[in-house]
N, C-alpha and C positions, 0 to 999 in steps of 0.2 A: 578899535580896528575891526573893518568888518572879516566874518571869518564863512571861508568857505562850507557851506555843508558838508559832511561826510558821502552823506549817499549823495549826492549832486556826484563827487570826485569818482565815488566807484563804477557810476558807470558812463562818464565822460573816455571816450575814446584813443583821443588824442593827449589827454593827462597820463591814461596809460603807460603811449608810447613814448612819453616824454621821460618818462621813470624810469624805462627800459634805456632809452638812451643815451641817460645821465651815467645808470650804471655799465655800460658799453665804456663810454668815453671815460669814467674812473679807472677801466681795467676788472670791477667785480666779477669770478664769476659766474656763470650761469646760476650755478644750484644755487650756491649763498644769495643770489644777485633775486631769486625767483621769493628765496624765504624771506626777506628783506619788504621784498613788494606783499607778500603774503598777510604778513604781520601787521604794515600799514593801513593796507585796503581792504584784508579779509580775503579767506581762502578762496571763496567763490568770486574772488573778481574777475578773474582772469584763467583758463585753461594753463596746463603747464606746455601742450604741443603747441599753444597759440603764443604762447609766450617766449617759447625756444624759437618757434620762425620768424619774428618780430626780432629778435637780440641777435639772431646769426645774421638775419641781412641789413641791421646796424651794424653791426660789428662788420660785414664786410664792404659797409662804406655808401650802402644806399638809403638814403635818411628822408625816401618821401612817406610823409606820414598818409597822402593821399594815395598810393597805390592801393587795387585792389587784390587781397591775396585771391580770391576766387578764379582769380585768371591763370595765379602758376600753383594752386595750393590745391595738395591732396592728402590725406591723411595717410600714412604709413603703415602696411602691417608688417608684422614682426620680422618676416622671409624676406621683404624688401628692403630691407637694410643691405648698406654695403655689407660682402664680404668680410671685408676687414673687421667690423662692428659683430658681426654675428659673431666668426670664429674667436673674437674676446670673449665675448659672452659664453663659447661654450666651452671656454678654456677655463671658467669658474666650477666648471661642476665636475664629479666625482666618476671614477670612468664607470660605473654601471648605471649613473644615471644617465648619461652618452648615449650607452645603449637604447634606455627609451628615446629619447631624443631621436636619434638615427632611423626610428620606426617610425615619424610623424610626416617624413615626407622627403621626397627626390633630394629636396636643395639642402634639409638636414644631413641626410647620408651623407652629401658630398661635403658637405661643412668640418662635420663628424669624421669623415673619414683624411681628411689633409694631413688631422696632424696626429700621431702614430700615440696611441694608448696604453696602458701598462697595468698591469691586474696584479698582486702581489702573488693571489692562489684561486684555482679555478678547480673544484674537488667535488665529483657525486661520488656516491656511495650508495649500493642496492642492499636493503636487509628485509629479512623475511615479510615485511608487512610496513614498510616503508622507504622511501627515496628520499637520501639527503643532498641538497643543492647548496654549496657554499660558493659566494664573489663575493674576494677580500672577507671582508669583517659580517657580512652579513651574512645566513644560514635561513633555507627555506627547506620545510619538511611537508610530505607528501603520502600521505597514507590511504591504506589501501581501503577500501571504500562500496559495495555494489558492485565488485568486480573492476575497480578501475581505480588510480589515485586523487587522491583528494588533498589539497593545498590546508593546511590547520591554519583554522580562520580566516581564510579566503574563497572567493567563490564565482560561477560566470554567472550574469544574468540569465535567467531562466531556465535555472535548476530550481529544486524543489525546495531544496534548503536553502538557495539563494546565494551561495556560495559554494563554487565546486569548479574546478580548473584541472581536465585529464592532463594524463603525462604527455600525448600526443603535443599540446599546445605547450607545455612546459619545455620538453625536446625544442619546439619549433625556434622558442624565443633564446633558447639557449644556443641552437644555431647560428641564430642573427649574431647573439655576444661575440662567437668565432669568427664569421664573416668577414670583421674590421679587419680590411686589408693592412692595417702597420699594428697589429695587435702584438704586445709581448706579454707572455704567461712566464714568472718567475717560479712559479710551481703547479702543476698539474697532476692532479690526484686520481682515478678513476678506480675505484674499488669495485670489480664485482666478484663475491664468491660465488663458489659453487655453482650450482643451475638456477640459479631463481630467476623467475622471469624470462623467457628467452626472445619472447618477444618484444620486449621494453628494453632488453639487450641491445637487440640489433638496431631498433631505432637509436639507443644512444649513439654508437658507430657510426651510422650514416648520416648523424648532426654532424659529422667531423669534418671540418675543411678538409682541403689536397693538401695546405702546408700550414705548419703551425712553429711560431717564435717559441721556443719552450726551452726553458734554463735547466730545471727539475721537473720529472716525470717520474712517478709514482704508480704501477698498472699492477692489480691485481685481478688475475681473470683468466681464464683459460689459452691455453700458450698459443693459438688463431687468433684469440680476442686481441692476446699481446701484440701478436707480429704484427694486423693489422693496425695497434695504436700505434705501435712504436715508427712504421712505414709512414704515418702523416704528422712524423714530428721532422725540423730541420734537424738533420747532423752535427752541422758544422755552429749550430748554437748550443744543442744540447752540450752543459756540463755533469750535469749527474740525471743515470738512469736505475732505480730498484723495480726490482722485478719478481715475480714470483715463479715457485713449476719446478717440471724436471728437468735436468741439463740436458738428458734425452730430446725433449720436445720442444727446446728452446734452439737449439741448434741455427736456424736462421736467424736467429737477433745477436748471437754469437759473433755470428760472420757479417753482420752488418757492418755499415762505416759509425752509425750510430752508437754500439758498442765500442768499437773500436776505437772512435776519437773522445769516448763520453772522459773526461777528471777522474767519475768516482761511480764505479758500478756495485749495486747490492745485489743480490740474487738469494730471495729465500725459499729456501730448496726442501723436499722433501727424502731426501737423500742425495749424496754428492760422490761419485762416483771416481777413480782415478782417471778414468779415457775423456771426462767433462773437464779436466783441469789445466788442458793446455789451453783453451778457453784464458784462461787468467793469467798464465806464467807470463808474459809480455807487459802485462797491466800495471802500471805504476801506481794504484789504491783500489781497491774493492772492500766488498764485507759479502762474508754469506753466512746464512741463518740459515741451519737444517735441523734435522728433527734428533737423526741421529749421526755423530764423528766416527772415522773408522779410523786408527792411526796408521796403516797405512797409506793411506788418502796423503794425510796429513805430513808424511814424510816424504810421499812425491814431490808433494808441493812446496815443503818447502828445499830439496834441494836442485827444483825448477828454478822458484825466486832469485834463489842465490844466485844464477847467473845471470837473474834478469840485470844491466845496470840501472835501467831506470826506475827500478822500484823503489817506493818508498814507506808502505804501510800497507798488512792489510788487517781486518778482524776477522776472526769464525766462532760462532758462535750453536750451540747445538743444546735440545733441550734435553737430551741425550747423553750426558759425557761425563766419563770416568776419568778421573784425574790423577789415579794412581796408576792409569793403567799408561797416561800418556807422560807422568814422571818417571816409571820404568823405561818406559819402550823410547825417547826420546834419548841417545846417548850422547849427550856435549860436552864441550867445554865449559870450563869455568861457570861452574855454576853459582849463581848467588839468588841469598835466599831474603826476600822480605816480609814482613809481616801480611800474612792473608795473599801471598806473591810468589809465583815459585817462576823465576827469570834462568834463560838459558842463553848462552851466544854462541850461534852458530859463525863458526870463521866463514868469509865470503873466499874462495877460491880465487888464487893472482892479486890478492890485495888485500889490504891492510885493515877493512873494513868487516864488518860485524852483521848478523843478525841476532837482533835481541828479542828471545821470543818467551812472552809471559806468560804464564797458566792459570786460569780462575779455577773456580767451581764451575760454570757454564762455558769455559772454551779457551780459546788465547788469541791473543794479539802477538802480532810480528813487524818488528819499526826496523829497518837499512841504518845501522848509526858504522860513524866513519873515525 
């Protein structure tokens, strides 16, 4: 039996397409349908884009082997793709690589920005002689350098060392990340202490969108720095806000809707004053961290709580705190005593229900039991 040559078949034309629309008419397909032919014929016999336009327009029923594609055939780049095909595509990746994505062009942004992104934690931190950048899982450090920050192990073209990225451009790109108008931040961190950098301050700031989806917020910073994060977060998403400062200076995040609608407010305080604590007596959970407890702070407050109804926990914690001084001066009911625990129940007024308030070494908690 006479047998066909091999290279005769590979580069007959119409054998090709005849393969192609055998596997069409089985049902094969494409990828399987393209490896199938690969294997046969050899990798190079055929393009895979010339082989997709060949099997899509068998497959939709025109089977002349004699047309020419040159008449309707153009090569496709990536942005030409339907809509639909892209936003699949960029539905596979990771929302920081989005980000990049979003920066390569018009039709990317609008691609990128349809369908609404979600970041688990979004966290700088300024320390003396570096800048910490965390998205999700990843962590980028920035130190300080010739008077300016420097990316560890990273660098722009045509620096000396070949690698060197200011904060100026670090900011820029960290703006864009906010930008994503359906962006949600599950937790947002911004640490800055004390005075460092004031200028690297304020550019962080004004990376800040008008509005930001934010669940958990995190601000340490001078109580302007505060008021102004806390002003470009939503309200009505915000569930918990920690904070740092004096209750003195914080007074407008106090009276905020922010404060007021947040679940679970922290506030670590450098002393806690009694005229700061009606602030809290409404609040169904907080926690505050001060440096030093004054008991009677502590007995304002809690016979504030007591008539709050909606409370239901709070913690105080101080690095500061005598514990003999607040099992004297604390006088309740029924006391009981556990190991390394010393618990108090204050009766709640009009009702049948309890404050149970615990004593450490470092402070106490206060739970609403009924």
């Amino acid at each position: 039996m006479h047998k066909i040559p091999r290279e005769l078949l590979k580069t007959n034309v119409n054998y090709h397409k005849s393969c192609i629309l055998y596997d069409v008419a089985l049902g094969v397909p494409i990828f399987e349908s393209y490896q199938n032919f690969c294997v046969a014929n050899g990798d190079d016999s055929m393009e895979y884009n010339d082989y997709e336009y060949w099997y899509y327009r068998f497959y939709s029923g025109d089977v002349d082997f004699e047309h020419e594609r040159r008449i309707d055939s153009k090569v496709k780049t990536l942005t030409e793709l339907p809509l639909e095909i892209l936003g699949m595509i960029t539905g596979y990746l990771e929302p920081e690589e989005r980000v990049d994505l979003r920066l390569t062009s018009k039709k990317f942004k609008a691609i990128v920005d349809m369908e609404p992104v979600t970041f688990k934690q979004i966290a700088v931190e300024l320390r003396p002689n570096a800048l910490i950048l965390c998205i999700n899982e990843k962590c980028f450090e920035y130190n300080i350098g010739n008077g300016r920050f420097i990316r560890n192990g990273y660098a722009d073209e045509g620096s000396e060392n070949g690698a060197e990225e200011g904060l100026e451009t670090v900011l820029n790109r960290f703006a864009q990340v906010l930008k994503h108008p359906k962006l949600r931040i599950d937790r947002l961190a911004l640490i800055l202490p004390a005075d460092l950098f004031p200028e690297e301050r304020e550019l962080l700031l004004k990376s800040l969108p008008r509005s930001l989806d934010v669940k958990t917020a995190l601000i340490q910073g001078s109580a302007n720095e505060t008021l102004t994060i806390v002003s470009h977060l939503k309200p009505g998403v915000l569930k918990e806000l920690w904070i740092t400062g004096c209750p003195q200076q914080l007074t407008p995040i106090f009276e905020s809707e922010h404060w007021k609608q947040a679940e679970l407010t922290k506030l670590s305080s450098c002393q806690i004053y009694s005229k700061s604590f009606p602030f809290f007596y409404n609040f169904e959970r907080f926690e505050i961290s001060v440096i030093l407890m004054e008991l009677v702070d502590v007995q304002l407050l809690i016979n504030n709580i007591a008539k709050n109804p909606s409370f239901k926990h709070c913690s105080l914690k101080a690095l500061i705190f005598n514990l003999a001084v607040f099992v004297n001066g604390l006088n309740m009911e029924d006391t009981l005593e556990n190991p390394g625990i010393i618990t108090y129940r204050y009766p709640v007024p009009n009702s049948t229900g309890y404050l149970e308030i615990r004593l450490f070494n470092n402070g106490i908690s206060i739970d609403r039991r009924h």
